[in-house]
SEPA-453783 format. One line per field, with one value per residue: x, y, z of N, C-alpha, C, O in turn. Coordinates in steps of 0.02 Angstrom, whole numbers, plus 32768, in hexadecimal, padded with zeros to 4 digits. Example, Ala and Ser with C-alpha at 12.3 -4.5 7.8 and 13.67 -1.06 7.14 Angstrom:
<rs>
neast = [8294|8282]
nnorth = [7EE4|7F90]
nup = [8186|8162]
caeast = [8267|82AC]
canorth = [7F1F|7FCB]
caup = [8186|8165]
ceast = [8294|8285]
cnorth = [7F5B|8002]
cup = [8186|818A]
oeast = [82C8|829E]
onorth = [7F5A|8039]
oup = [81A7|8192]
</rs>
This chain:
<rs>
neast = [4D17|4C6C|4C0F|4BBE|4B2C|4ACB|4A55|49C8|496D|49A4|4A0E|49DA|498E|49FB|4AAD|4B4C|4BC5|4C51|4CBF|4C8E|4C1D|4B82|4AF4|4A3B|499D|492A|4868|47EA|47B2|476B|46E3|4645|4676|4646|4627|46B4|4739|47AB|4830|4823|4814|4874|48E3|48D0|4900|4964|4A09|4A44|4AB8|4AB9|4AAE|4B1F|4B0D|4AC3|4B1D|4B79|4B13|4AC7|4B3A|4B50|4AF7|4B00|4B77|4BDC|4BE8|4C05|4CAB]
nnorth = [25E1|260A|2696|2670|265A|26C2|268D|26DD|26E9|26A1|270F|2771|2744|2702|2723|272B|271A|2755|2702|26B0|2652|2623|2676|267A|26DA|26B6|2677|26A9|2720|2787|2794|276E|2782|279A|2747|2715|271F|27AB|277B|2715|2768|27B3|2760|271B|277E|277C|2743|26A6|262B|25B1|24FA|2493|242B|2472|24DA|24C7|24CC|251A|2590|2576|25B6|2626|2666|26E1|2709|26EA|26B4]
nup = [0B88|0BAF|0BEB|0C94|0CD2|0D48|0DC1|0DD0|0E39|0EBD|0ED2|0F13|0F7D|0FBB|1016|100C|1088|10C1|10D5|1066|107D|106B|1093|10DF|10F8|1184|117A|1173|11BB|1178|1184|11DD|1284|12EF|1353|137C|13C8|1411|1410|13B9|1331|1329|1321|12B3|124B|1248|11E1|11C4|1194|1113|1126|110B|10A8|103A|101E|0FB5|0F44|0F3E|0F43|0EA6|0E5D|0E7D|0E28|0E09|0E7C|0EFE|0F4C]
caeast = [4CDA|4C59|4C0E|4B83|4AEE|4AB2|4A18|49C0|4941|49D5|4A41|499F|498C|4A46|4ABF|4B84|4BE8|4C86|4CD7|4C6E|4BE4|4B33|4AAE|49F2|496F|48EC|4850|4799|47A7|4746|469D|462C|46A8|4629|4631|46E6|475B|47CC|486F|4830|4800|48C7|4913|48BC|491C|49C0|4A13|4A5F|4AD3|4AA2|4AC1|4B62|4AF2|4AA8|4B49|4BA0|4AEF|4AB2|4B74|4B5E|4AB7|4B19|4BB9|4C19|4BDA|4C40|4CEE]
canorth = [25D2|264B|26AA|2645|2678|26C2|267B|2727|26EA|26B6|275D|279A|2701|26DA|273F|2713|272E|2765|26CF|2698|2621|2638|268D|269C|26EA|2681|268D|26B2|275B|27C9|27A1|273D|2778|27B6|2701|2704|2737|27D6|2775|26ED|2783|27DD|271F|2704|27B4|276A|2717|2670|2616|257D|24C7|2475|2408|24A8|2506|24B4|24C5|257C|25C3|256E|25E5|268F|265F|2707|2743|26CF|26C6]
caup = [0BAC|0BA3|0C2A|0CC9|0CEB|0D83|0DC5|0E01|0E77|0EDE|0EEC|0F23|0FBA|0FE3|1021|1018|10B7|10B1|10C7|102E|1091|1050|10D4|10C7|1125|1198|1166|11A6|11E8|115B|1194|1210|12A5|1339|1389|137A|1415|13F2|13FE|138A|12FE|1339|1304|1266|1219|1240|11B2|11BE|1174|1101|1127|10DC|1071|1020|1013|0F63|0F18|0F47|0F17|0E73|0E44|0E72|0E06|0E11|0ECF|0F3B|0F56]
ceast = [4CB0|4C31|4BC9|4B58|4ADC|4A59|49E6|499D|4986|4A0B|4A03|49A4|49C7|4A65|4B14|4BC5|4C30|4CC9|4CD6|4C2B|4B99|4B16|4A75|49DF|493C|48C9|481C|47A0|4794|46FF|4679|4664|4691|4618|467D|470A|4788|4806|4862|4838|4854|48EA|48FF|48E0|4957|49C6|4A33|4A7D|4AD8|4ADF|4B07|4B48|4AEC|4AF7|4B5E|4B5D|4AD1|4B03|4B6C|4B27|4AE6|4B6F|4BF2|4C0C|4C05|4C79|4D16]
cnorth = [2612|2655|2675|267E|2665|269D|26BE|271E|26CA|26EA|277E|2777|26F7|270A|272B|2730|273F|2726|2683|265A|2640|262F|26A4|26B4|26C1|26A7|2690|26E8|2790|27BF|2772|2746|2792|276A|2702|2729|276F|27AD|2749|271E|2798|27A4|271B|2751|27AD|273E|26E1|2650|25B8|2543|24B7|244C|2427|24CC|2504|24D4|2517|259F|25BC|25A1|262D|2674|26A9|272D|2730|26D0|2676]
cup = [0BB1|0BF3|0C66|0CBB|0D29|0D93|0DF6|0E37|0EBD|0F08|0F12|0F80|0FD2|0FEE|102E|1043|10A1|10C5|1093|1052|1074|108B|10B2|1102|113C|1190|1187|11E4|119E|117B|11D3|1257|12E2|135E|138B|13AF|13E1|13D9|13BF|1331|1305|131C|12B9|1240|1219|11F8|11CF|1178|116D|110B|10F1|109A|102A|0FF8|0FCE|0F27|0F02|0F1C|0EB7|0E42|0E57|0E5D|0E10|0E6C|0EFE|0F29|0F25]
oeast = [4CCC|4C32|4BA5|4B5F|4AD8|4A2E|49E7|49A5|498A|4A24|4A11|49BB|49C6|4A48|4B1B|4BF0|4C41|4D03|4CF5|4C0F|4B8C|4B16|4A70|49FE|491C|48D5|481E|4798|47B8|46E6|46A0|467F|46BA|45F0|4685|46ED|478B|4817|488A|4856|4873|4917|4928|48CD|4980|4998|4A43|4A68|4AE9|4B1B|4B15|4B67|4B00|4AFE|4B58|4B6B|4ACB|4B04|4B7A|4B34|4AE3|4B9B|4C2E|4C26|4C25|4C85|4D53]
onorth = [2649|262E|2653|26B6|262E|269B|26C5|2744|26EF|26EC|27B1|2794|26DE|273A|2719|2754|2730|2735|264E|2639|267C|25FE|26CB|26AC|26A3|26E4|2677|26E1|27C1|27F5|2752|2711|27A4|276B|26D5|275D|276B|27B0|274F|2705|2784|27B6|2718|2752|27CC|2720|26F2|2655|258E|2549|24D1|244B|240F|24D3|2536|24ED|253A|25BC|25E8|25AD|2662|2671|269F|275D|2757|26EC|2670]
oup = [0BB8|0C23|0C41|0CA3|0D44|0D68|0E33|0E67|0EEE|0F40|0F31|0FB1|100A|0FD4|1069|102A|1067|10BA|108F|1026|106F|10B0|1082|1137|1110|1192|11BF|1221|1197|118C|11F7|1266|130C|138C|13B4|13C0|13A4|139E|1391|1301|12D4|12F7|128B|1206|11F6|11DD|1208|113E|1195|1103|10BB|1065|0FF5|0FBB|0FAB|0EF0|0ED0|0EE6|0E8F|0E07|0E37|0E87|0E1D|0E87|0F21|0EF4|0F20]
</rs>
């Protein structure tokens, strides 16, 4: 079998925990953010970790990153 391909805009966007779950970053904190409360701009730089739905489909785009 020869080798996968990564999907790069992925490794870029996802991030694979160490228990192998796929996490992104929320989004809408680069711009438009002087109406926005501090804590809401402090939450949006957390990562989270994607839905169960998501999970099978995201690992399958970064083939050698997860576990």
């Amino acid at each position: 079998m020869g080798k996968l391909k990564t999907r790069k805009v992925a490794t870029s966007r996802i991030k694979i925990s160490g228990t192998g779950k796929a996490m992104a970053w929320k989004a809408g904190k680069r711009h438009l953010s002087y109406h926005k409360s501090g804590d809401e701009i402090r939450g949006k730089g957390k990562a989270y970790v994607l839905a169960d739905a998501d999970q099978e489909r995201v690992l399958r785009m970064i083939p050698y990153g997860g576990k």
